[in-house]
N, C-alpha and C positions, 0 to 999 in steps of 0.2 A: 613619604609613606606610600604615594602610591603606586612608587615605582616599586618598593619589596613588594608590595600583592602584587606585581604584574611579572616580578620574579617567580617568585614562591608557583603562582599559578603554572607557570613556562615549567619548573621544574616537578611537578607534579602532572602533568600533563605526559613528560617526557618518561614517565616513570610508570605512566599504563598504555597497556596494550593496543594495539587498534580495538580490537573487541569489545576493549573494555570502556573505552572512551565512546566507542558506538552504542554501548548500552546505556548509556550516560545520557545522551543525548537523546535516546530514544526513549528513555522515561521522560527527561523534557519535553518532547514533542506529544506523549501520550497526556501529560498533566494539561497541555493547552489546549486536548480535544479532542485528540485522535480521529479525528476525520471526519467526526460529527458538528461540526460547525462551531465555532469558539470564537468570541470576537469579548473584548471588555467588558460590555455589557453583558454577553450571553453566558458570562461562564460564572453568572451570579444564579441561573436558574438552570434545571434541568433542561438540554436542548429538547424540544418536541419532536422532531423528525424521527431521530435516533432512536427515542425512546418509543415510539410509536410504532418502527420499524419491528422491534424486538418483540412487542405487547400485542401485535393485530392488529395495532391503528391505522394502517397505510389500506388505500385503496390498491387497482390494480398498476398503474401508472405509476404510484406512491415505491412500489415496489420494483418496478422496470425502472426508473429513474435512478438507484441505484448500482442494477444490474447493468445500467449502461456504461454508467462513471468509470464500473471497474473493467467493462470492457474496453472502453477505449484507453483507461492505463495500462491496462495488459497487451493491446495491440502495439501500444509502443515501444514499452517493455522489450517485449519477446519478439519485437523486430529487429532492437540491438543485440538479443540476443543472439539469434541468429547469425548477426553482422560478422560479431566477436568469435563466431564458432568458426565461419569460413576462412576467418583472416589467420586466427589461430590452431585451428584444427585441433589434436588430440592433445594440444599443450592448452586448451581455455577449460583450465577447473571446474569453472562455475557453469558448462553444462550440464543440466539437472534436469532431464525430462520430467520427474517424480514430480518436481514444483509448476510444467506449467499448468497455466489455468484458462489458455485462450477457449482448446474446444469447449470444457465445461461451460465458459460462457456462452460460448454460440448458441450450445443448447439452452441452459438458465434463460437467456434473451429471445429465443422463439417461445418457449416456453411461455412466457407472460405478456410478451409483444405481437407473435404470431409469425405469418412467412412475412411479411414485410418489416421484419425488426430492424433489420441495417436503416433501412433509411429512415426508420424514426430514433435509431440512438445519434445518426450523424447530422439531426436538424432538431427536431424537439428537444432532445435529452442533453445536445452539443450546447451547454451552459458557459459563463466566460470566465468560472474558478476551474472547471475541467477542460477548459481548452488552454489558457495557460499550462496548469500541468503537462497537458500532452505536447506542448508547444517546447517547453523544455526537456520530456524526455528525449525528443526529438531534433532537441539541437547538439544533446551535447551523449546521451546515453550510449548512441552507436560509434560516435569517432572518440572518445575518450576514453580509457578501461578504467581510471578512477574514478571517473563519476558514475560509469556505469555501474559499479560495483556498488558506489552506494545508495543506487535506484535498489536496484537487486535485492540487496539489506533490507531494507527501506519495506517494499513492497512485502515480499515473499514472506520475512519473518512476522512482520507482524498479524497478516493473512490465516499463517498457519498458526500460530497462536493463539488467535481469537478465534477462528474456523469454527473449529467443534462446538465451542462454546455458543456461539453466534448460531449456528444450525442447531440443536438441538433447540431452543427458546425460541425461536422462527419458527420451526417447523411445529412445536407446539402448540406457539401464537396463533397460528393457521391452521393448525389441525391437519396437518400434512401426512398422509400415514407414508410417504416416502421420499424419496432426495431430488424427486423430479422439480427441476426450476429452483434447486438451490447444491447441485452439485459442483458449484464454486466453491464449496464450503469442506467440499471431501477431497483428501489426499489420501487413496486407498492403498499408495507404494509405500507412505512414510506409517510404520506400524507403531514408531515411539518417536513422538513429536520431539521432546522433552531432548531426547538423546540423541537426535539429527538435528535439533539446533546449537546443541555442544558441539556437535560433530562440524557444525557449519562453523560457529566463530574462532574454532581452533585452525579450521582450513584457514579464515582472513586473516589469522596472524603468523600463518607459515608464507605469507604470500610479501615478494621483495617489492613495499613500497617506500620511495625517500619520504622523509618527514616533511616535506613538503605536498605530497601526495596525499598521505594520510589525513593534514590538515585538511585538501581539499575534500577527502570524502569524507570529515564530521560535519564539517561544511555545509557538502550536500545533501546531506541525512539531515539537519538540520532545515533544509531550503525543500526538501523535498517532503516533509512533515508540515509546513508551514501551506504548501501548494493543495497538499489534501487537504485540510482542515477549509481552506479557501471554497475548495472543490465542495463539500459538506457545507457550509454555511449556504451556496447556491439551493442546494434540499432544502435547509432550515427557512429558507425564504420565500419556498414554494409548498407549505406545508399546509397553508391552504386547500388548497390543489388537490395534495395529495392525501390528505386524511381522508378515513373511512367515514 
């Protein structure tokens, strides 16, 4: 018996897309958190952090504390990106200045940390769920092109999908009458989100990977959802701290 489920699985597997098996997986990764902390016991209750973030509850710290998490995933990020640009030049697809987010953050992070923000995201804010994260996009995101691709996934889509939604209720939350100290949240190049992330998962599946490949980047969409939520539970523990 349970060798046909492990059949049936292999041949259903083989019979979707990369895209499609990515969005698969990235609904499992959003059900266990989505990067707001999720642990067995926490995912019986509404996370505080998360919800506090979105509602005005965070102090100012409360608030850089997140801005830092995605600074430092984005510096790793878009250091391999970079890597992949040089190596490959006008043949690496997945240059897409539209999606970075490093300067925004530079700014969002002076913004609520001040001129000394670098050295309080790389020592206060350097938690040990967002240092592993960065530890792996850094071992494997710049000399790899399938794992890199599935940081890339990984990060960017779900960013930009939650963005607007996430910035408008912040910015509320706060009474913000502008985007200053959360223009992480705005992609002012993509005009239809909706339709550049069809655009994007139709690229991943023009793209020659062996199925071997493939497996490694559900893999790591999977490992790589698993690292943020990690990174988010470090908040959820500091949320003392950081409520208003």
């Amino acid at each position: 018996m349970t060798e046909t489920v492990q059949t049936n699985r292999s041949v259903e597997t083989e019979a979707m897309s990369l895209a499609e098996r990515l969005r698969e997986v990235s609904l499992s990764g959003h059900g266990r958190g989505d990067g707001w902390g999720s642990s067995a016991e926490a995912e019986a209750a509404e996370p505080q952090y998360s919800t506090a973030y979105l509602r005005g509850g965070l102090n100012r710290a409360g608030i850089a504390a997140q801005v830092a998490q995605h600074f430092l995933m984005y510096e790793a990020l878009e250091g391999a990106t970079a890597a992949h640009r040089e190596r490959l030049g006008e043949d690496f697809v997945l240059w897409m200045p539209e999606l970075h987010r490093l300067e925004s953050l530079r700014n969002d992070a002076q913004y609520w940390m001040g001129e000394g923000w670098e050295n309080e995201v790389r020592t206060r804010y350097t938690t040990p769920g967002i240092k592993r994260y960065v530890d792996r996009l850094n071992g494997v995101a710049g000399s790899s092109y399938p794992h890199f691709v599935a940081h890339h996934y990984t990060r960017y889509l779900a960013d930009l999908s939650g963005g607007l939604m996430i910035a408008k209720m912040f910015r509320r939350s706060y009474d913000m009458a502008g985007s200053e100290g959360t223009t992480f949240y705005d992609f002012p190049a993509i005009d239809d989100p909706r339709a550049w992330k069809d655009r994007y998962r139709s690229l991943l599946d023009t793209m020659s990977f062996s199925a071997q490949d493939q497996d490694a980047i559900v893999e790591e969409v999977a490992l790589a959802y698993q690292l943020n939520n990690e990174a988010g539970r470090d908040l959820e523990e500091r949320f003392a701290e950081y409520k208003a």
